[in-house]
ZAKE-368078 format. One line per 10 residues: number of its first residue (from 1); their letters; for each residue x, y, z of N, C-alpha, C, CB. Coordinates in pm, whole numbers, always signed. Glycine has a CB too. Layout:
residues N
NUM = A = X,Y,Z,X,Y,Z,X,Y,Z,X,Y,Z ~ ... $
***
This chain:
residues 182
1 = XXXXXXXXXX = -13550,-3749,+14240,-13512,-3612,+14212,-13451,-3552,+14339,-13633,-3528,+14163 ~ -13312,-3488,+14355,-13242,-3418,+14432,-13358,-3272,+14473,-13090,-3387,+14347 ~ -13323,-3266,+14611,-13374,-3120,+14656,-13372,-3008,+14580,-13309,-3077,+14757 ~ -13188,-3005,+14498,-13204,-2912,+14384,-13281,-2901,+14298,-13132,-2909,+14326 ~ -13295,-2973,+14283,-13403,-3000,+14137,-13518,-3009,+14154,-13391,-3119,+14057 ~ -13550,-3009,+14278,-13704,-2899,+14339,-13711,-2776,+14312,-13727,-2876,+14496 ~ -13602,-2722,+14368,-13529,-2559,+14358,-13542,-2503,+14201,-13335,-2563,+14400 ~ -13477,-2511,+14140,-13442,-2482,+14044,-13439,-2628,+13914,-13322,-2412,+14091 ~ -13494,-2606,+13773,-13466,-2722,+13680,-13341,-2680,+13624,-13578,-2753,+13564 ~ -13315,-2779,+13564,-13181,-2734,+13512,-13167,-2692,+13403,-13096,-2813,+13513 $
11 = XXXXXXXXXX = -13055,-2613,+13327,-13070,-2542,+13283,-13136,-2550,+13103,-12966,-2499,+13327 ~ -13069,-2723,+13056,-13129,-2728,+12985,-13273,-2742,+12943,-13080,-2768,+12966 ~ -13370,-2774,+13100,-13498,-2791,+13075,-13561,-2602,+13062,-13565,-2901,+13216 ~ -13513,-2501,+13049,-13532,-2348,+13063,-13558,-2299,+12929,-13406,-2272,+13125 ~ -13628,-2193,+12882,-13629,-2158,+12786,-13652,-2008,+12810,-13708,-2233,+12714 ~ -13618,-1905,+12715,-13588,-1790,+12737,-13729,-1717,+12615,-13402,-1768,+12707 ~ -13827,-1636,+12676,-13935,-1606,+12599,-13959,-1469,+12598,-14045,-1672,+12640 ~ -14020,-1401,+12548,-14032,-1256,+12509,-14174,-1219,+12469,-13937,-1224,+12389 ~ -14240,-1150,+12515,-14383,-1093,+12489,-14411,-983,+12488,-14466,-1123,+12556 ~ -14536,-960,+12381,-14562,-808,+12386,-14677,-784,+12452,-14572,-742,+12254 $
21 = XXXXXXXXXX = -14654,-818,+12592,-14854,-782,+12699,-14825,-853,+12798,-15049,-856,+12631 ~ -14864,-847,+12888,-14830,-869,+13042,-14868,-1054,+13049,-14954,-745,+13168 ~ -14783,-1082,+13156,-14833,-1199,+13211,-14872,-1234,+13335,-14766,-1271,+13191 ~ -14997,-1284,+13377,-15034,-1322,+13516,-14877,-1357,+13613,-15146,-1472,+13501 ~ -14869,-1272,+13738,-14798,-1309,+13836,-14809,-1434,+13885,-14812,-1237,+13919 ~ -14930,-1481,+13884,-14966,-1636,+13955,-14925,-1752,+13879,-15124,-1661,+13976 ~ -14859,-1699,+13708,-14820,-1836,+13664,-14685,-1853,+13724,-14818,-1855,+13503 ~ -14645,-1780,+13817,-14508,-1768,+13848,-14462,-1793,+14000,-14471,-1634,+13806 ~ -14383,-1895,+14034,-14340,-1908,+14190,-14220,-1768,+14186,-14254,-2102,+14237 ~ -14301,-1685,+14248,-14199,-1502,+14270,-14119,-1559,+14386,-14316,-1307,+14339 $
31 = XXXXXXXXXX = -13980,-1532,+14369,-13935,-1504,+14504,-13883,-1399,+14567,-13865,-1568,+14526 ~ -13870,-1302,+14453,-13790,-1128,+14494,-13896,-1076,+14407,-13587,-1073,+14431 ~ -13934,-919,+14440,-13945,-840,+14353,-13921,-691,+14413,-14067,-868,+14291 ~ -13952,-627,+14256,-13945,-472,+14277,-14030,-425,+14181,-13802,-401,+14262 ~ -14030,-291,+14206,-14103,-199,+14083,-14011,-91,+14078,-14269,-136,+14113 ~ -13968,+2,+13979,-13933,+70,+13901,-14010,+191,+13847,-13906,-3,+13832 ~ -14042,+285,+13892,-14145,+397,+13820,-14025,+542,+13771,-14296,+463,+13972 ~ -14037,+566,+13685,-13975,+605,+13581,-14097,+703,+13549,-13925,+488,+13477 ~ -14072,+857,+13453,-14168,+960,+13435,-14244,+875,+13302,-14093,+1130,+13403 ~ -14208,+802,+13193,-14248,+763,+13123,-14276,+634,+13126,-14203,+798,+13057 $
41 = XXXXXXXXXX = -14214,+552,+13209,-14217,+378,+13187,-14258,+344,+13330,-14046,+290,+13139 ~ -14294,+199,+13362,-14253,+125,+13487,-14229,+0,+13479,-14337,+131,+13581 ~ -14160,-51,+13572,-14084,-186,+13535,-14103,-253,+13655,-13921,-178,+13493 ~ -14127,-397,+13634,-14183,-468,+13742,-14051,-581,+13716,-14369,-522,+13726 ~ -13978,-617,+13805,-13906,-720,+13813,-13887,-824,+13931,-13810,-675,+13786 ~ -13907,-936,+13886,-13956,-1038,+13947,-13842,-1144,+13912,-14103,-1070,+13903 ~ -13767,-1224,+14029,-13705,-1332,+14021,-13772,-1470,+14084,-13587,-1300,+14074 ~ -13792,-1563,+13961,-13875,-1659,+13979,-13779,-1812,+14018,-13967,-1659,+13840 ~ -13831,-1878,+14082,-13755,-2054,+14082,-13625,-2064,+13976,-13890,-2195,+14010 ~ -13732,-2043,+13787,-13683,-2069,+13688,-13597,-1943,+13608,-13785,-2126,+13626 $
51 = XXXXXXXXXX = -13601,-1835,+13706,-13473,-1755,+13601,-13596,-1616,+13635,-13434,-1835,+13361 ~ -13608,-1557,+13575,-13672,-1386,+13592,-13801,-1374,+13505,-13551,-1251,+13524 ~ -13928,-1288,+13557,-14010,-1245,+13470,-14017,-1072,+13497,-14148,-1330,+13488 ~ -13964,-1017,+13366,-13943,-851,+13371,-14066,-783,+13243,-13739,-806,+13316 ~ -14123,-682,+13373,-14220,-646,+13257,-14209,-524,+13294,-14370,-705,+13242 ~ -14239,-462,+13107,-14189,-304,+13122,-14334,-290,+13048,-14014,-230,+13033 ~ -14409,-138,+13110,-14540,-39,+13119,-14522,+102,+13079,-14595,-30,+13263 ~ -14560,+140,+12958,-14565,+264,+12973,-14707,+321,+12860,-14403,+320,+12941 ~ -14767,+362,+12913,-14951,+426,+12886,-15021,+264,+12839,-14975,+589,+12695 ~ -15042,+178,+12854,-15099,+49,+12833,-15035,-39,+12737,-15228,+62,+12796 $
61 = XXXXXXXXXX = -14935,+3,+12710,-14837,-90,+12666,-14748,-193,+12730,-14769,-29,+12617 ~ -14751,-288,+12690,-14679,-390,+12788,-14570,-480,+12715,-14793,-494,+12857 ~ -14445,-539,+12769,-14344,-618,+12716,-14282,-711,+12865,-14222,-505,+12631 ~ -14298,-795,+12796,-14251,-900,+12900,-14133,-1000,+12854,-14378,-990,+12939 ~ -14039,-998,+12966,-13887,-1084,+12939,-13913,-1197,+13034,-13721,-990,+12985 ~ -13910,-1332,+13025,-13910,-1429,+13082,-13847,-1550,+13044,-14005,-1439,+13100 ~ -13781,-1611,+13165,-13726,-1743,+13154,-13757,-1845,+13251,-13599,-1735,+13151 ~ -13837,-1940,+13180,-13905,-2036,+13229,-13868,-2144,+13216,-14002,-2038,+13199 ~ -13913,-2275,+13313,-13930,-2365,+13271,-14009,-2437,+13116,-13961,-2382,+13365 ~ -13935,-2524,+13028,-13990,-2549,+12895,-14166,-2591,+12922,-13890,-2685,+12819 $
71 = XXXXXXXXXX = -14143,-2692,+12998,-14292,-2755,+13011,-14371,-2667,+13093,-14297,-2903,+13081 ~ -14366,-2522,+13122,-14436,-2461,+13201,-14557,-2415,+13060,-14338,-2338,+13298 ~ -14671,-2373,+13092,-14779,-2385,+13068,-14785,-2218,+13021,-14863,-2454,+13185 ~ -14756,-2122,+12947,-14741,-2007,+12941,-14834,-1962,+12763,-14565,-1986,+12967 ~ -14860,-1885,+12808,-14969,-1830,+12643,-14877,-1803,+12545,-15077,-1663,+12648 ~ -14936,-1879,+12434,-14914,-1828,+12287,-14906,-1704,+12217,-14992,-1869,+12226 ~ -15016,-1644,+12292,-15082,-1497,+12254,-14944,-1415,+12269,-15225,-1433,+12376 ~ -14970,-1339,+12155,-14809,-1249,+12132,-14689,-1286,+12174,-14799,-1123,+12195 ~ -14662,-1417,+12167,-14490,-1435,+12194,-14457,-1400,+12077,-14416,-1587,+12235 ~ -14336,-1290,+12103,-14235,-1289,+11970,-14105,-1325,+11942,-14219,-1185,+11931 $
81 = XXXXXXXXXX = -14086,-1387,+12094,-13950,-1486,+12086,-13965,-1576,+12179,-13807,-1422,+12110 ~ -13871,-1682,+12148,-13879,-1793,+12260,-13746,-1874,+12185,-14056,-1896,+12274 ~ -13608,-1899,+12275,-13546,-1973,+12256,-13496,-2082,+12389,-13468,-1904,+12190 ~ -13505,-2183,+12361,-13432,-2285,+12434,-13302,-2244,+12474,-13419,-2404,+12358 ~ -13246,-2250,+12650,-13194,-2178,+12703,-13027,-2268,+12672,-13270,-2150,+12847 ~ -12975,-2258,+12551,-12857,-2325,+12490,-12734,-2225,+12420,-12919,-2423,+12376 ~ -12649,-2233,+12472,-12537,-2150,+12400,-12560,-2019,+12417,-12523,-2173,+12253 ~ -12542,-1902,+12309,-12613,-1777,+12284,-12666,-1761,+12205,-12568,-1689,+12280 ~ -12761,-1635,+12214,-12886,-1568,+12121,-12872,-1463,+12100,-13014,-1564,+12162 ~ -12915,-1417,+12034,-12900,-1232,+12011,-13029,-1250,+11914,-12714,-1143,+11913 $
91 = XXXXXXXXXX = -13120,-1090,+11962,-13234,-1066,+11910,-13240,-890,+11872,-13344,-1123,+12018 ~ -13308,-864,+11783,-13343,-701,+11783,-13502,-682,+11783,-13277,-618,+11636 ~ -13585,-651,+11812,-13724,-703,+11765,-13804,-541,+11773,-13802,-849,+11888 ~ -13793,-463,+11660,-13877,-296,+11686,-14000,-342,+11759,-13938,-195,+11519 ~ -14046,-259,+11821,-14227,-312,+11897,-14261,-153,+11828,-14263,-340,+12155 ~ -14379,-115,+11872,-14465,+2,+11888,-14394,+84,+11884,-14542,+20,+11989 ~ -14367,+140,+12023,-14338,+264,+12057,-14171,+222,+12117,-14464,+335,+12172 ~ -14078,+164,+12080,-14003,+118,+12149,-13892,+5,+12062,-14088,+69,+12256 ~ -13798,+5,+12072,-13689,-92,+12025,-13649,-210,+12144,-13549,+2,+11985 ~ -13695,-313,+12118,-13611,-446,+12189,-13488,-488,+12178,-13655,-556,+12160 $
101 = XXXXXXXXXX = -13403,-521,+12240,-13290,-580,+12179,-13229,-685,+12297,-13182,-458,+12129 ~ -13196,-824,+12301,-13145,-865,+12390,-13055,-990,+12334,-13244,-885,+12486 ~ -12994,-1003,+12435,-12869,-1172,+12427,-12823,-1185,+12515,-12735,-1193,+12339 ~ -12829,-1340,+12513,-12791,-1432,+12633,-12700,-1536,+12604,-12906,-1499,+12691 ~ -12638,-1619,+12709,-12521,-1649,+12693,-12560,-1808,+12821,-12396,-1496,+12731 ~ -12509,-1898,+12795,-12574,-2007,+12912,-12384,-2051,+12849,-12784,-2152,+12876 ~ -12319,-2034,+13012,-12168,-2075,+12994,-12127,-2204,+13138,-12057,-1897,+13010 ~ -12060,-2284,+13080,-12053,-2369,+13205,-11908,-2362,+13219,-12115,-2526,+13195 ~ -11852,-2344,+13361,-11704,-2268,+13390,-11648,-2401,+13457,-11701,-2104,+13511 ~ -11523,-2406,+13476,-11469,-2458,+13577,-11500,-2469,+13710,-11389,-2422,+13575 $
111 = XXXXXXXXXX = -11504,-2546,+13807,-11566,-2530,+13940,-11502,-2384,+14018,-11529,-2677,+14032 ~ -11385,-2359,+13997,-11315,-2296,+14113,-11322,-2167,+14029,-11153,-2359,+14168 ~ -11349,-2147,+13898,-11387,-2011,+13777,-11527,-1984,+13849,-11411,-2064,+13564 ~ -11608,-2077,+13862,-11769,-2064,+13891,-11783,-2014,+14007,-11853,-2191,+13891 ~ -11746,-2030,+14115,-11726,-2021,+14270,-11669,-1869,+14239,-11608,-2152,+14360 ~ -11561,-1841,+14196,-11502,-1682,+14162,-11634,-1610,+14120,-11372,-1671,+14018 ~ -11686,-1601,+14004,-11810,-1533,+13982,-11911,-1569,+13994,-11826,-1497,+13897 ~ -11941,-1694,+14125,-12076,-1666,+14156,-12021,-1595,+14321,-12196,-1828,+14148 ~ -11917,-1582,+14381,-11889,-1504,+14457,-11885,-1346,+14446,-11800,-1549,+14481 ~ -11876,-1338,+14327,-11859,-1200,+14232,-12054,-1128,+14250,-11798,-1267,+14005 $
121 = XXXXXXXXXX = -12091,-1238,+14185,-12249,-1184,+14179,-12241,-1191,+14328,-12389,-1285,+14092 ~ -12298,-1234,+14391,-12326,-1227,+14486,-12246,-1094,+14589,-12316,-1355,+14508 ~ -12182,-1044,+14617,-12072,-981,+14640,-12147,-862,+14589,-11935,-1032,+14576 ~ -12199,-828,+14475,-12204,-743,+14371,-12397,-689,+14401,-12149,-842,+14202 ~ -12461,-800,+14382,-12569,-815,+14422,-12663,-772,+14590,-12555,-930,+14389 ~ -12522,-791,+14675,-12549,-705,+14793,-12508,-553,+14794,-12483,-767,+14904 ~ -12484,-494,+14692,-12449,-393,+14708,-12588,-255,+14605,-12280,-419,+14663 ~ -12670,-362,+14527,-12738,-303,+14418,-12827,-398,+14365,-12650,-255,+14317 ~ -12959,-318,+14264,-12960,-495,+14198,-13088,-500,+14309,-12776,-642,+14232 ~ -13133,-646,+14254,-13228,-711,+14277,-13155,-850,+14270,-13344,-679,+14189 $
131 = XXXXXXXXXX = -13132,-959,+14414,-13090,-1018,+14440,-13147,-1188,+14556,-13023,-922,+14454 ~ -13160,-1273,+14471,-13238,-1387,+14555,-13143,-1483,+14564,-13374,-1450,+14492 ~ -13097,-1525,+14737,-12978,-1647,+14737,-13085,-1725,+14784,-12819,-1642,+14842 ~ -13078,-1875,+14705,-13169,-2008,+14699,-13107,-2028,+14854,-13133,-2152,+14554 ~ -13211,-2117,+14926,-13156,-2200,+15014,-13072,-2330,+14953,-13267,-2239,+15098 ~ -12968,-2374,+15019,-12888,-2460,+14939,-12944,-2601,+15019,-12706,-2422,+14945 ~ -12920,-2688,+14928,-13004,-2839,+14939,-12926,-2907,+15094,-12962,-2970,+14760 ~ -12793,-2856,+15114,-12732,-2903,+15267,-12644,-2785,+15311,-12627,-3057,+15264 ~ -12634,-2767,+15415,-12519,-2661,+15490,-12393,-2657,+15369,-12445,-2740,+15673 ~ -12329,-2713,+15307,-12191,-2710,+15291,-12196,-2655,+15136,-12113,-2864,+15322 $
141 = XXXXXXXXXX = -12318,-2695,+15078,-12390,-2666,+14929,-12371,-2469,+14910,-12609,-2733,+14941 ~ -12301,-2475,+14780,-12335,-2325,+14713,-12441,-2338,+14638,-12226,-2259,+14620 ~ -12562,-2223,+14744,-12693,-2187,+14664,-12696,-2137,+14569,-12770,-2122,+14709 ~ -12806,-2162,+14488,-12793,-2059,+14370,-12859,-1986,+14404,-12820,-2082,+14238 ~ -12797,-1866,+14282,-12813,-1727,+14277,-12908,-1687,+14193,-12704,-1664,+14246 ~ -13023,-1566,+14216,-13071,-1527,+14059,-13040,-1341,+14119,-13298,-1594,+13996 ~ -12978,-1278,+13997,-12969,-1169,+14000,-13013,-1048,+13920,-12889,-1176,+14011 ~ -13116,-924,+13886,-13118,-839,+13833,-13063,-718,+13863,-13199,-839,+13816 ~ -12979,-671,+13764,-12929,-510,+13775,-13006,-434,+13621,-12709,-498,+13771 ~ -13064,-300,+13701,-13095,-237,+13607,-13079,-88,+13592,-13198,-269,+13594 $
151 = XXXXXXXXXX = -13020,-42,+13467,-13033,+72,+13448,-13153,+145,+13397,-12949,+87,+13390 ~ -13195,+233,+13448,-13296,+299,+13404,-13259,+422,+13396,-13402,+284,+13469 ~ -13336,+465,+13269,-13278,+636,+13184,-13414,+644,+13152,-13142,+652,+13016 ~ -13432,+812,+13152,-13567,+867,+13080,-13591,+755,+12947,-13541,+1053,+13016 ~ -13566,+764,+12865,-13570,+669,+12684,-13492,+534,+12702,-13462,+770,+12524 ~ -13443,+524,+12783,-13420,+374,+12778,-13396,+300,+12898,-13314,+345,+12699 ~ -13370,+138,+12906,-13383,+85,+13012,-13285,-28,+12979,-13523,+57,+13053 ~ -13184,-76,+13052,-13068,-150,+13043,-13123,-268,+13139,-12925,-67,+13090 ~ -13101,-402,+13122,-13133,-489,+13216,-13017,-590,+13207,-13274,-545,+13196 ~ -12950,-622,+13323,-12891,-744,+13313,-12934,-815,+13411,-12761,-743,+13309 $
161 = XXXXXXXXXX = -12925,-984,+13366,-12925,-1092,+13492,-12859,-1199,+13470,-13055,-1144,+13535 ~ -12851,-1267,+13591,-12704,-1335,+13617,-12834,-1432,+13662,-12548,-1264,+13740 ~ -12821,-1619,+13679,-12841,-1684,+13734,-12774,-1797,+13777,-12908,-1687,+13703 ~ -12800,-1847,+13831,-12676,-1931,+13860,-12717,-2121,+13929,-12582,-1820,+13995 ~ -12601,-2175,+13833,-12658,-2349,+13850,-12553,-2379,+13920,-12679,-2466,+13706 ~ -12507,-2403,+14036,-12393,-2452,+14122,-12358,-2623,+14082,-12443,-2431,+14297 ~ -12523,-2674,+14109,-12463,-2831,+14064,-12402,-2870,+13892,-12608,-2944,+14089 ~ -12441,-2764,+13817,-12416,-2830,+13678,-12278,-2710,+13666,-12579,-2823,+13535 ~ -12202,-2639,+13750,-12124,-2509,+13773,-12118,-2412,+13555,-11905,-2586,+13865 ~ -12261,-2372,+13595,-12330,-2280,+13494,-12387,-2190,+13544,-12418,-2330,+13414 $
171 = XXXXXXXXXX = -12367,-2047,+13484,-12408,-1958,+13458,-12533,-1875,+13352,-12321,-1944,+13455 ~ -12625,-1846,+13329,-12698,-1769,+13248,-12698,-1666,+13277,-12802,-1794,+13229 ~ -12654,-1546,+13172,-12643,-1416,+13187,-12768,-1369,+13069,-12476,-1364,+13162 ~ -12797,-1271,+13065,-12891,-1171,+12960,-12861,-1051,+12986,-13050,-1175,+12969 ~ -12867,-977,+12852,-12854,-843,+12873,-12968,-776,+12789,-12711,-796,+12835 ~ -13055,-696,+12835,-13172,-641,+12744,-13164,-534,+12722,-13292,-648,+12780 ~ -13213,-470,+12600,-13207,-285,+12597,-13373,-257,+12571,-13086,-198,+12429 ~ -13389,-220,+12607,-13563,-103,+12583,-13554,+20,+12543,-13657,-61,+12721 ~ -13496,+54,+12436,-13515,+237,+12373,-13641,+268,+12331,-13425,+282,+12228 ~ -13639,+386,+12305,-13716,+490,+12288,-13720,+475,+12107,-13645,+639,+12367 $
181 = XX = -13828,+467,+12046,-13776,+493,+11935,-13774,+636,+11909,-13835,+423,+11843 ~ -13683,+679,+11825,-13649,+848,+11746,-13692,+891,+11721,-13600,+896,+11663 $
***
């Protein structure tokens, strides 16, 4: 197994999961985070090895966005989505007090297309955002990237993230919404 592939699995071993209740930090190698406090919500975002774990709080309610490794070891208990990290997805899922909605996109570019927008994220990512550049496996190697940008509004919460596979020159993007329901 390559250094990369210490770093990061690839993309087809990833799967993209969704929960309604928090998940232990410790099942997770964190390498960035933040918090988010908002008058009604708070949002904890975390960029992991395998892609992001985002969890949104508001009065003991909990929702969690994560993309993991497949063979990672993660609870049954309230998943209400989980897809294998292939092509795109699109989801709507009402919760409680709150509307889910997300889709993702796993695109593999041209080398010199890939290098353009992972120069882009990155570029983009120092300016805003929640932003982790991998150490790259040799000096000359483009690290990968994992990136969160988020909007946050009183009633709702916008999330995007960008990650990035240099050796397989792939991208995974997601875009999530969290409303308010009416």
């Amino acid at each position: 197994m390559s250094v990369f592939h210490s770093l990061r699995p690839r993309v087809s071993d990833l799967v993209f999961q969704f929960y309604g209740r928090p998940l232990h930090p410790e099942l997770f190698d964190i390498l960035a985070s933040r918090k988010i406090q908002r008058e009604h919500y708070q949002v904890s975002l975390r960029i992991t090895r395998t892609g992001h774990v985002i969890t949104w709080e508001s009065g003991g309610f909990f929702l969690t966005e994560v993309t993991a490794a497949a063979e990672q070891a993660l609870p049954e208990t309230r998943r209400l989505l989980s897809y294998h990290l292939r092509g795109e997805h699109t989801a709507t899922l009402p919760c409680q007090r709150v509307n889910y909605q997300m889709s993702f996109q796993v695109e593999t570019l041209p080398p010199e297309i890939f290098l353009h927008v992972h120069d882009e994220i990155l570029a983009d990512g120092g300016k805003r955002g929640l932003l982790h550049n991998f150490q790259p496996n040799h000096r000359l190697a483009v690290a990968p990237l994992g990136y969160i940008e988020v909007e946050a509004r009183p009633d709702c919460l916008f999330l995007s993230t960008f990650h990035t596979f240099p050796e397989e020159n792939t991208i995974v993007k997601s875009q999530s919404l969290i409303e308010k329901k009416v």
